[in-house]
C-alpha positions in Angstrom: -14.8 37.4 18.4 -12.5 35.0 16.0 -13.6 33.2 13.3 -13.4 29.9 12.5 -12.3 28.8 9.6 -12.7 25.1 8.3 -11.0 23.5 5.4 -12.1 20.4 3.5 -9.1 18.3 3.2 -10.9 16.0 0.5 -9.1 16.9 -3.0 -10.7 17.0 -6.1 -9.6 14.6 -8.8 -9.5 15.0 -11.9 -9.1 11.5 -14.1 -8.0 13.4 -17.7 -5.3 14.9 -15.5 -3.7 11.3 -14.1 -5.5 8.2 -16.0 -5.9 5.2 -13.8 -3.9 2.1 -14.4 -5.9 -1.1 -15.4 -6.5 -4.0 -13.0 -5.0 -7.2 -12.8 -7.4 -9.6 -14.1 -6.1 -12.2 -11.4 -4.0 -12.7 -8.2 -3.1 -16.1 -8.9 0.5 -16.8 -9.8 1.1 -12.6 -9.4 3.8 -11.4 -6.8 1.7 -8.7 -4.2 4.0 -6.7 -2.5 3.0 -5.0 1.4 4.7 -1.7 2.5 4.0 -2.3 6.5 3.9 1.4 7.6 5.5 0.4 10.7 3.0 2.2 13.2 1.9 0.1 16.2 0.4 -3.6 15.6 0.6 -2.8 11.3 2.9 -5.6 11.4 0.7 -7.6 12.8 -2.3 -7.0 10.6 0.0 -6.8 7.4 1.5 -10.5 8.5 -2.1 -11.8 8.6 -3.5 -9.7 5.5 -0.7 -12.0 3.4 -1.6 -15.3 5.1 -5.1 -14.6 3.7 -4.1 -13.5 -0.1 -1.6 -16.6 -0.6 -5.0 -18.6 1.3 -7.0 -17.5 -0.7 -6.1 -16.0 -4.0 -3.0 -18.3 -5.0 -0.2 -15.8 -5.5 3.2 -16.8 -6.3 4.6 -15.1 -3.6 3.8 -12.1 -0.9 7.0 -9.0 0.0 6.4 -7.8 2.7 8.7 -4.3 3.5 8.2 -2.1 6.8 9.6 1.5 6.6 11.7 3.0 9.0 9.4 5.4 10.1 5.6 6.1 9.7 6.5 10.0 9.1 8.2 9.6 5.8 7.9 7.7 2.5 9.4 4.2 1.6 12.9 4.5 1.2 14.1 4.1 -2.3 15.7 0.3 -2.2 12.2 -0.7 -0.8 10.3 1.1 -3.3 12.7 0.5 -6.4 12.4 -3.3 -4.8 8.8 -3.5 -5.0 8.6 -1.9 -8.6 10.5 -4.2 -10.0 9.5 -7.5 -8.6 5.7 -6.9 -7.7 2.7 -6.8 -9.8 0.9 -5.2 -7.2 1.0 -3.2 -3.7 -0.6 -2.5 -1.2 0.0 0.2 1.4 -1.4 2.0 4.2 -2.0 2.3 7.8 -1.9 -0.5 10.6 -2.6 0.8 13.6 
C-alpha cells in the first residue's frame, strides 16, 4: 500500500527577515504600472483594471507591459522600465 504524502505549499514569512515597504499615501498624480501576464483574456481584464484606476483614483498615467510568456518572469527592459518610471505595480494572473 503507498503512502500519500501531502505538502503545504503556504510559506512562512517572516517580517524581521524582509521588512515591508510603506504605502503610498495616494494614487492621485502617481504613475501605476500593470505587468499583464499574458495568459488568456489578462489583457482584457488588465485594460479594464487601468480604465478604472485613472476613473477613479486620478493617476498621472497607467503602463501597461504584457510578458512574452506566462512561464517566466518579466524580462529585464520591462521590469528596469517599470522601476524607474512607476510608483507602483501591480501584477498577477488574468485568466
Amino acid at each position: 500500500m503507498a503512502t500519500l504524502k501531502f505538502l503545504d505549499p503556504r510559506g512562512t514569512v517572516n517580517p524581521h527577515d524582509r521588512l515591508l515597504v510603506p504605502g503610498l499615501d495616494t494614487l492621485e498624480g502617481k504613475i501605476i504600472g500593470i505587468i499583464d501576464n499574458g495568459q488568456s483574456n489578462s489583457t482584457s481584464m488588465f485594460k479594464e483594471l487601468a480604465k478604472l484606476i485613472e476613473a477613479k483614483y486620478h493617476v498621472k498615467e497607467v503602463l501597461c507591459r504584457t510578458k512574452p510568456t506566462h512561464m517566466q518572469g518579466a524580462p529585464k527592459i520591462i521590469m528596469d522600465e517599470m522601476l524607474n518610471r512607476c510608483d507602483a505595480i501591480i501584477t498577477g494572473l488574468g485568466a
